[in-house]
PDB file of N, CA, C and O in Angstrom, chain B, residues numbered from 101:
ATOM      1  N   UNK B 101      -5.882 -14.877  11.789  1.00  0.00           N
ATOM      2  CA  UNK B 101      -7.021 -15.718  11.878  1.00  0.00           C
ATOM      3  C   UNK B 101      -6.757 -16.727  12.991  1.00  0.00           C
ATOM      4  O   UNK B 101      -5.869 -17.580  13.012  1.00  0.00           O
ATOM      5  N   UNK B 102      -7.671 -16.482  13.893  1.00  0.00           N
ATOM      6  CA  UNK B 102      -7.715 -17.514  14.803  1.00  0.00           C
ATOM      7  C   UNK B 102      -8.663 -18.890  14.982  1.00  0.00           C
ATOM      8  O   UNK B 102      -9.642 -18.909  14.237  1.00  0.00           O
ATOM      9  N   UNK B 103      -8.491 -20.089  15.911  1.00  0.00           N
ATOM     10  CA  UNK B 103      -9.214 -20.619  15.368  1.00  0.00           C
ATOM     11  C   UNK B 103      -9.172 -21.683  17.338  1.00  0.00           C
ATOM     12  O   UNK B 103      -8.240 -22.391  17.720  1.00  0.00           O
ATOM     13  N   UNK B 104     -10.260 -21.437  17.991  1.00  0.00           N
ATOM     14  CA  UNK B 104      -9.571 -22.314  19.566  1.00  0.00           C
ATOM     15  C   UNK B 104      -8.362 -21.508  20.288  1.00  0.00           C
ATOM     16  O   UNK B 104      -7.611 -21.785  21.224  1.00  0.00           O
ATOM     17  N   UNK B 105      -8.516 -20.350  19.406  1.00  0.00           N
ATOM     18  CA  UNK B 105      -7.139 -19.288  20.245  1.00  0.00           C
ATOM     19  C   UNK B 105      -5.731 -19.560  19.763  1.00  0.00           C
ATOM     20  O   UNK B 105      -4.660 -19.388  20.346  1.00  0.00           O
ATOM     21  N   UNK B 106      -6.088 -20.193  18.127  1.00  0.00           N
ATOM     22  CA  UNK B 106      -4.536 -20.640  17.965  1.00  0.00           C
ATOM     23  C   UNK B 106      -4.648 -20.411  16.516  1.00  0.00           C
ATOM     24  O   UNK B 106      -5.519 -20.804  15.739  1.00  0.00           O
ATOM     25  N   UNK B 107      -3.491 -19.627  16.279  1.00  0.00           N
ATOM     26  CA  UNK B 107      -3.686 -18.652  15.036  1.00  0.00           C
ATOM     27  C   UNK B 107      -3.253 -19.703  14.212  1.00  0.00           C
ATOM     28  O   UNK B 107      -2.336 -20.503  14.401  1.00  0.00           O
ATOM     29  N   UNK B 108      -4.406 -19.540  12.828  1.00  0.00           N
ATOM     30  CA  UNK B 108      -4.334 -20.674  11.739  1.00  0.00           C
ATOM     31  C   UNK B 108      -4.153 -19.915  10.289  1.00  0.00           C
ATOM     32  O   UNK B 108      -4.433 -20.539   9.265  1.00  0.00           O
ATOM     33  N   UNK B 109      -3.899 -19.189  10.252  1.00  0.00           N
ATOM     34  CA  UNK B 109      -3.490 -18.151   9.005  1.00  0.00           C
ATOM     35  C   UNK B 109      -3.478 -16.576   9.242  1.00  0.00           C
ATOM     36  O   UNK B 109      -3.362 -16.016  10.333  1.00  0.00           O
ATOM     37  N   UNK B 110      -3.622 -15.980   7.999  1.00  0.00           N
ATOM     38  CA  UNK B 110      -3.737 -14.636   7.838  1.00  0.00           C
ATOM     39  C   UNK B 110      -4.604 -14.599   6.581  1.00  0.00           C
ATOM     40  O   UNK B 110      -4.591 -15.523   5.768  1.00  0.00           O
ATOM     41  N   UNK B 111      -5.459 -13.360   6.427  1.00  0.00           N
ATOM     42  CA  UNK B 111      -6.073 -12.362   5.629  1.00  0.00           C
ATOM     43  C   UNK B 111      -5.318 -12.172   4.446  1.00  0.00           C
ATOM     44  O   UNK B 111      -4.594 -11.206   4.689  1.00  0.00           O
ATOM     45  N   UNK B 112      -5.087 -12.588   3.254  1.00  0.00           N
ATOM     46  CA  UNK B 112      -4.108 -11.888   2.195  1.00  0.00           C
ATOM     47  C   UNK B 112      -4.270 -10.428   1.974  1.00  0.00           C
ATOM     48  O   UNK B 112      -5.297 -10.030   1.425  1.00  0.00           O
ATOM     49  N   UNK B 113      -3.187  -9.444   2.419  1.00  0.00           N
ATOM     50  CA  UNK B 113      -2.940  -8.207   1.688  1.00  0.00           C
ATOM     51  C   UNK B 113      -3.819  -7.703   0.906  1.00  0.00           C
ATOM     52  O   UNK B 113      -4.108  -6.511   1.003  1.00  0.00           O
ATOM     53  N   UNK B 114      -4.288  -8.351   0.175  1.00  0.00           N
ATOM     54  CA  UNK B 114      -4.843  -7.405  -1.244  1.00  0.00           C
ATOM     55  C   UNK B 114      -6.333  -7.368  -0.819  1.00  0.00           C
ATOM     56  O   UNK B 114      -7.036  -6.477  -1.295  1.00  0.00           O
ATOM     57  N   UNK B 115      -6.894  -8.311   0.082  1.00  0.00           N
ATOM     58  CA  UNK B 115      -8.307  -7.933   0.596  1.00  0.00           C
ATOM     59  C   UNK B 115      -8.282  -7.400   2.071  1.00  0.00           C
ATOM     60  O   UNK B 115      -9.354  -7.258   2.660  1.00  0.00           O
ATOM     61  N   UNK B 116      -7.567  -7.220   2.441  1.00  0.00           N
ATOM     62  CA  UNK B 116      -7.297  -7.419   4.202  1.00  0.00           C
ATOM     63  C   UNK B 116      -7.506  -5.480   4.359  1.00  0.00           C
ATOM     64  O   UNK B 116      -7.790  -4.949   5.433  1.00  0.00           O
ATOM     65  N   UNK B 117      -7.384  -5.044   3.630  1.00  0.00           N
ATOM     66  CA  UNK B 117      -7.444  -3.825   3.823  1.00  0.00           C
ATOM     67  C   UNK B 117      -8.894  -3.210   3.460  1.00  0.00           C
ATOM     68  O   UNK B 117      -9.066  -1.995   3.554  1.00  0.00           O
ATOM     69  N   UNK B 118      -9.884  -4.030   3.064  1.00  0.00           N
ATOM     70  CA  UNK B 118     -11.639  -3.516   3.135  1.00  0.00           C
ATOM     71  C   UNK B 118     -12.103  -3.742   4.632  1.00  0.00           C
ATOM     72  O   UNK B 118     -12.959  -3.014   5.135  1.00  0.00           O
ATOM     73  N   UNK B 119     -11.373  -5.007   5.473  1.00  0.00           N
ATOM     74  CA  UNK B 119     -12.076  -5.153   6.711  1.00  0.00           C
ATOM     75  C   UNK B 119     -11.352  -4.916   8.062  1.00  0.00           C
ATOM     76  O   UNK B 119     -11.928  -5.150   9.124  1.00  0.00           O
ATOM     77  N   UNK B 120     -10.019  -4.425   8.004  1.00  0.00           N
ATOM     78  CA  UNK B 120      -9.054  -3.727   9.170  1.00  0.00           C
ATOM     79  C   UNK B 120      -9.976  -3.147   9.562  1.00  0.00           C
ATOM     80  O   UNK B 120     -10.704  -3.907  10.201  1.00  0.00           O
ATOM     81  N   UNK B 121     -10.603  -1.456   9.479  1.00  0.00           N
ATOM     82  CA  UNK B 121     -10.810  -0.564  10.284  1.00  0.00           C
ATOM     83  C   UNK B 121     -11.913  -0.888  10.384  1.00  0.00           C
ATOM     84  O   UNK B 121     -12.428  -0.132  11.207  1.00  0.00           O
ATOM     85  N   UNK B 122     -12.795  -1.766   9.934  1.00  0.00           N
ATOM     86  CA  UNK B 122     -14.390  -1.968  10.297  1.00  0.00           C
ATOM     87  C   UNK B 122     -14.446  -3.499  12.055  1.00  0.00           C
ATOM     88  O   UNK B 122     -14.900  -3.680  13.185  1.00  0.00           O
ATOM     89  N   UNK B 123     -13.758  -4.000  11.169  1.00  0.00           N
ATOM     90  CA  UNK B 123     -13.213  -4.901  12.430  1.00  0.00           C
ATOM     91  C   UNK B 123     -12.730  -4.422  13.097  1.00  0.00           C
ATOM     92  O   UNK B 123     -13.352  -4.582  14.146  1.00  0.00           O
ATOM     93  N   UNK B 124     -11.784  -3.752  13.281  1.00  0.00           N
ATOM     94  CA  UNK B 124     -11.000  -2.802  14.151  1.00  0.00           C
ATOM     95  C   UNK B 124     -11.935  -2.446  14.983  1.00  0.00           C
ATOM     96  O   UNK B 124     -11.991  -2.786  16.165  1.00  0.00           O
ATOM     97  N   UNK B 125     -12.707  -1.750  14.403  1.00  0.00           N
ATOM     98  CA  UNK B 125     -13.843  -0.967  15.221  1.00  0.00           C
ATOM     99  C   UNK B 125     -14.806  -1.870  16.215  1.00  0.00           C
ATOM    100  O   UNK B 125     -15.243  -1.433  17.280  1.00  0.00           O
ATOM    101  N   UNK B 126     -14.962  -2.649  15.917  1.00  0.00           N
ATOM    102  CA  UNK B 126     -15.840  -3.766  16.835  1.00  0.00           C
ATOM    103  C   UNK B 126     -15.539  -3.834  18.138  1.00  0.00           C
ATOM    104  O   UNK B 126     -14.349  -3.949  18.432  1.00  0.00           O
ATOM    105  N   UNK B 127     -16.326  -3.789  18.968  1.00  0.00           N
ATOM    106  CA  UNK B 127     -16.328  -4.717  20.196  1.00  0.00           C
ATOM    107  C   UNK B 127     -16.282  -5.793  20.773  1.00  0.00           C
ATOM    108  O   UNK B 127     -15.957  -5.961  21.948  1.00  0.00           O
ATOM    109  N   UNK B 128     -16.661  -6.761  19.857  1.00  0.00           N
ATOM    110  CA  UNK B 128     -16.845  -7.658  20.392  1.00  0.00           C
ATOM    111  C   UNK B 128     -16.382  -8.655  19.423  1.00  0.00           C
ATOM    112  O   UNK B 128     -16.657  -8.272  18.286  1.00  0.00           O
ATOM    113  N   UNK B 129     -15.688  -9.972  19.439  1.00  0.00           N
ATOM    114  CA  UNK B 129     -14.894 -10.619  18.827  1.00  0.00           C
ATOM    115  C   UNK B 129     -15.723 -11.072  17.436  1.00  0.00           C
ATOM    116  O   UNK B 129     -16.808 -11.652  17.483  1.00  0.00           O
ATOM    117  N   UNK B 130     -15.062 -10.726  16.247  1.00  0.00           N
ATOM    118  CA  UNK B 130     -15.386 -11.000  14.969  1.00  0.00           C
ATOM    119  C   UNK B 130     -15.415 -12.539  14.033  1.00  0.00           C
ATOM    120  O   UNK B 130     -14.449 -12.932  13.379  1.00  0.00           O
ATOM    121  N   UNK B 131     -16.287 -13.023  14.106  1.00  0.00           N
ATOM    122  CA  UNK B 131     -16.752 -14.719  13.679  1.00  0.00           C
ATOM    123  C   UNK B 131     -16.732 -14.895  12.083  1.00  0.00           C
ATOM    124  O   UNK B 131     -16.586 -13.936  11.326  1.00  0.00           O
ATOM    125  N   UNK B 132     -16.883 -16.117  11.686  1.00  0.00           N
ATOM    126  CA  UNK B 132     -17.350 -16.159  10.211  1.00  0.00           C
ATOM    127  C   UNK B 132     -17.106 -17.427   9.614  1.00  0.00           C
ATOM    128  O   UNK B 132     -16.006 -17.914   9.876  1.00  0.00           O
ATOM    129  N   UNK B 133     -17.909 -18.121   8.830  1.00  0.00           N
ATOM    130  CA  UNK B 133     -18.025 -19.971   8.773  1.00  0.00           C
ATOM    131  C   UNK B 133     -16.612 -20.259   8.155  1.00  0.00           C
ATOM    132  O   UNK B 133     -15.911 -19.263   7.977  1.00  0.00           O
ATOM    133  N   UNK B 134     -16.202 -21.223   7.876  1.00  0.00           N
ATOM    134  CA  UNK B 134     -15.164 -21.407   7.388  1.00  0.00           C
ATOM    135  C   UNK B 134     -15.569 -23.477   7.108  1.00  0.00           C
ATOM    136  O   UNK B 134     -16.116 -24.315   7.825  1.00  0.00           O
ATOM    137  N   UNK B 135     -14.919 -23.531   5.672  1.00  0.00           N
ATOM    138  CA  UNK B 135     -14.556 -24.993   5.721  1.00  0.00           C
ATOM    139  C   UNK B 135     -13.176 -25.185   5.372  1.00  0.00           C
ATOM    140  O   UNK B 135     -12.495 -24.335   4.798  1.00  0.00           O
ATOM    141  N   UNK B 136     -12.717 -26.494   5.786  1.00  0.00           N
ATOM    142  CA  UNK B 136     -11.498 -26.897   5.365  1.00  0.00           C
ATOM    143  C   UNK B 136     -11.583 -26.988   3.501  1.00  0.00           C
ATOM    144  O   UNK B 136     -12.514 -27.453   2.845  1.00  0.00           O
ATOM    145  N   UNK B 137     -10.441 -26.453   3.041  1.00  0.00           N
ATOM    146  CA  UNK B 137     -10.033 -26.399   1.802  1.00  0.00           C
ATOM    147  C   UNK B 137      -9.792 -27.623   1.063  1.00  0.00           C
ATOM    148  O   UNK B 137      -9.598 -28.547   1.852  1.00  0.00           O
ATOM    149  N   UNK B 138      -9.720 -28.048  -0.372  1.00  0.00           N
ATOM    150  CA  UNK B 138      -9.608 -29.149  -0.771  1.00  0.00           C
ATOM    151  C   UNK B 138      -7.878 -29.699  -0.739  1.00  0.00           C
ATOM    152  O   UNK B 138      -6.838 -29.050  -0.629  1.00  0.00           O
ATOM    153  N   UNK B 139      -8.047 -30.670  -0.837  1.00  0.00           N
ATOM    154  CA  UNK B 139      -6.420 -31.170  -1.081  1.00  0.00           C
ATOM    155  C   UNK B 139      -5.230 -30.561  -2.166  1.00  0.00           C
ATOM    156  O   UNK B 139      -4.059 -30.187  -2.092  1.00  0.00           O
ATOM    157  N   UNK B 140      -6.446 -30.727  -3.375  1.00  0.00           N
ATOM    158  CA  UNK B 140      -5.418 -29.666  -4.371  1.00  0.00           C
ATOM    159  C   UNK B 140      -5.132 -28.237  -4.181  1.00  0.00           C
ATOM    160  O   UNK B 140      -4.312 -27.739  -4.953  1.00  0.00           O
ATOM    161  N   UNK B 141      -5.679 -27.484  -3.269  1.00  0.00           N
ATOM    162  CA  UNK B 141      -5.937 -26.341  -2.650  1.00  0.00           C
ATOM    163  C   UNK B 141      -4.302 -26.238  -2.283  1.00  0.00           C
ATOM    164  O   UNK B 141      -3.343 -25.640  -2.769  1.00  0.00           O
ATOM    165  N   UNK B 142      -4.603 -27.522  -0.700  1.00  0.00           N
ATOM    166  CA  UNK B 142      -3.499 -27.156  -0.277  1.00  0.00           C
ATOM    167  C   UNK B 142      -2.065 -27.244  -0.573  1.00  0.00           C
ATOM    168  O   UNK B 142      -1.121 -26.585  -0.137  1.00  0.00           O
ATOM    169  N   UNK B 143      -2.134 -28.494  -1.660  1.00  0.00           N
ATOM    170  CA  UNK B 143      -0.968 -28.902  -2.385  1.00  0.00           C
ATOM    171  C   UNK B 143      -0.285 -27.602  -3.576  1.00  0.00           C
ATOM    172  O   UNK B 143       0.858 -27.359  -3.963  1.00  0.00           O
ATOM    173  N   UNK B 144      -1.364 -27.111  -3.809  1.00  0.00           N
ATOM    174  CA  UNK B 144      -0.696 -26.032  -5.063  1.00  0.00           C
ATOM    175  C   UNK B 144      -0.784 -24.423  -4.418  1.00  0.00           C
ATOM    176  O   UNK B 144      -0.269 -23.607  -5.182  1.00  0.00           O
ATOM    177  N   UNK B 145      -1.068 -24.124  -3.778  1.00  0.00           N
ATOM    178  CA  UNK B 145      -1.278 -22.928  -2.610  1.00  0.00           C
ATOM    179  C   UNK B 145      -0.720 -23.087  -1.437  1.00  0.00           C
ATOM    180  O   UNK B 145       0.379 -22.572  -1.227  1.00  0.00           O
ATOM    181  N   UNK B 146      -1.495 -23.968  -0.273  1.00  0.00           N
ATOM    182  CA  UNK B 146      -0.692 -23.886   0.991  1.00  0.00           C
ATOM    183  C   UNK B 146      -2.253 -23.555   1.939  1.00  0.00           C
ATOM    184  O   UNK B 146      -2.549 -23.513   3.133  1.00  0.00           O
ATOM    185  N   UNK B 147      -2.828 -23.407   0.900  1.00  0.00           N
ATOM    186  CA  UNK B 147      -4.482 -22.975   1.458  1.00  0.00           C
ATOM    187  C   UNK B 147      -4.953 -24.038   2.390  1.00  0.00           C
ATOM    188  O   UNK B 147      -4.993 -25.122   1.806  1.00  0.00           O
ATOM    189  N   UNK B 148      -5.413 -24.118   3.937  1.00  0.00           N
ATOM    190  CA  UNK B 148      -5.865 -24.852   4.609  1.00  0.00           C
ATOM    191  C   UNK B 148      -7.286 -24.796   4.629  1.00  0.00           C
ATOM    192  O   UNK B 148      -8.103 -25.708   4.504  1.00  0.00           O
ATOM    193  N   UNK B 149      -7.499 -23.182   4.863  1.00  0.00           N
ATOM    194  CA  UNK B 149      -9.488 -22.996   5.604  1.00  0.00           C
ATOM    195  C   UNK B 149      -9.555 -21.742   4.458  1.00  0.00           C
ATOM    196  O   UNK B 149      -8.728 -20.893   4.123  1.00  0.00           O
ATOM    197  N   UNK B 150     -11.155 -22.086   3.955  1.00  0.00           N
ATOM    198  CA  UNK B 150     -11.932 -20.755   3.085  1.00  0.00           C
ATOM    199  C   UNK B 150     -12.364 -20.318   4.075  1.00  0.00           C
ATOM    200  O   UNK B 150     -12.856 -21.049   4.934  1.00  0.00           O
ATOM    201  N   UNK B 151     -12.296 -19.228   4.174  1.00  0.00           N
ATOM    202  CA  UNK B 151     -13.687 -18.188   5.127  1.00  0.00           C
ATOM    203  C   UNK B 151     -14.551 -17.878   4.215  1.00  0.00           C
ATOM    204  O   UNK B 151     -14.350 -17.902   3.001  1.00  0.00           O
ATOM    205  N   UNK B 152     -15.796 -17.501   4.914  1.00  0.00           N
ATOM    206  CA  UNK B 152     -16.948 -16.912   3.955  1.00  0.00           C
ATOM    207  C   UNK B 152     -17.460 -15.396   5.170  1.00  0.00           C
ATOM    208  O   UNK B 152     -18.303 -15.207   6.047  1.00  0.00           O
ATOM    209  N   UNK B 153     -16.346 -14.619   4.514  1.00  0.00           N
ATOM    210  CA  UNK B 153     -16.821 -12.952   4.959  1.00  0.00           C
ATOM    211  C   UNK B 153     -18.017 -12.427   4.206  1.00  0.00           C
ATOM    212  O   UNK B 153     -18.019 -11.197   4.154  1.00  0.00           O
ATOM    213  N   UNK B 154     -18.700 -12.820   3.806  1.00  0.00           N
ATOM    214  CA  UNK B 154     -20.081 -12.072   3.432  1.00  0.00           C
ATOM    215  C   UNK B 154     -20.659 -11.482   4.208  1.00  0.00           C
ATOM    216  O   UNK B 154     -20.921 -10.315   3.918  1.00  0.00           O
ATOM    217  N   UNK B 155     -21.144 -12.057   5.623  1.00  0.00           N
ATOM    218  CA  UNK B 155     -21.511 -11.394   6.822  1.00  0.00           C
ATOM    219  C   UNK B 155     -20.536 -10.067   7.410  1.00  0.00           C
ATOM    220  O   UNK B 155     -20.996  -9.346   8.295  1.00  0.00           O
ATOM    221  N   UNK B 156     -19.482  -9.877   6.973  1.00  0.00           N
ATOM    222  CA  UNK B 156     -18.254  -8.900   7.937  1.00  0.00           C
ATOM    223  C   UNK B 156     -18.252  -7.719   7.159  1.00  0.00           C
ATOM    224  O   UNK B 156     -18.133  -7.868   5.943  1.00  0.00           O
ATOM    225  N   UNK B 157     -18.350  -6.684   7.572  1.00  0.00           N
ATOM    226  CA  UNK B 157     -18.367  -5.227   7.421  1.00  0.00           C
ATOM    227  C   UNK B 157     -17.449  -4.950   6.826  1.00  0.00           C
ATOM    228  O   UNK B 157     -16.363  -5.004   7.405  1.00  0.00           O
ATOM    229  N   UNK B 158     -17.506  -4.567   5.521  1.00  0.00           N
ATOM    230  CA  UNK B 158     -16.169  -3.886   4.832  1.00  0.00           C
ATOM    231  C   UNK B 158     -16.161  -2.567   4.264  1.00  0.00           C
ATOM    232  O   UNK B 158     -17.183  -2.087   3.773  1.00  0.00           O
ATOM    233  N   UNK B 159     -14.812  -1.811   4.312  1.00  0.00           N
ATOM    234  CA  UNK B 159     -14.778  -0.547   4.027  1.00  0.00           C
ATOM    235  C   UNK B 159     -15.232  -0.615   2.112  1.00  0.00           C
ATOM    236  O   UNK B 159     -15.025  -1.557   1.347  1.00  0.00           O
ATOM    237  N   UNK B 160     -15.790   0.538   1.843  1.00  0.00           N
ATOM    238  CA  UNK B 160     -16.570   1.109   0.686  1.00  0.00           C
ATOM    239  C   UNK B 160     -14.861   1.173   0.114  1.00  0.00           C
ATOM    240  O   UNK B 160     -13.799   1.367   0.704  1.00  0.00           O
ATOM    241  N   UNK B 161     -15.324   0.831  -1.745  1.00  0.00           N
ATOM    242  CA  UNK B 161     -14.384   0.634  -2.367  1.00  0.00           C
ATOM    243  C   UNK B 161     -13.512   2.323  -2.578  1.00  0.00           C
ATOM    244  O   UNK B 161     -14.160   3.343  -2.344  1.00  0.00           O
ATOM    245  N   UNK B 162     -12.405   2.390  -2.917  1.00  0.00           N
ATOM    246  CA  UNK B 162     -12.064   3.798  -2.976  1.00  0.00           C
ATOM    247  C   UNK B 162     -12.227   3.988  -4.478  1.00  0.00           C
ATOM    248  O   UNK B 162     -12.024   5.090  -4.987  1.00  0.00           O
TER     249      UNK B 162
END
């Protein structure tokens, strides 16, 4: 996850694999809103930014 060209996380594993090959597939650079996370977020997680992928193409469940 980038963010100004300066990578600010990653995708967790366990969902990251519905939107690889659909993103993958794109042309053209892949967007999506994001707010900063709450404090207790980051204190008990490490969680900085939510994304909201609703808009992003994901592979059909197997």
């Amino acid at each position: 996850m980038l963010a100004n060209g300066a990578k600010i996380g990653y995708v967790a594993p366990e969902i990251a694999w519905r939107y690889f090959e659909p993103v993958k597939a794109r042309t053209e650079p892949v967007t999506c809103p994001a707010r900063r996370a709450s404090q207790s977020d980051h204190e008990t997680s490490g969680v900085e930014m939510l994304l909201d992928f609703s808009a992003l193409p994901v592979a059909a469940e197997e």
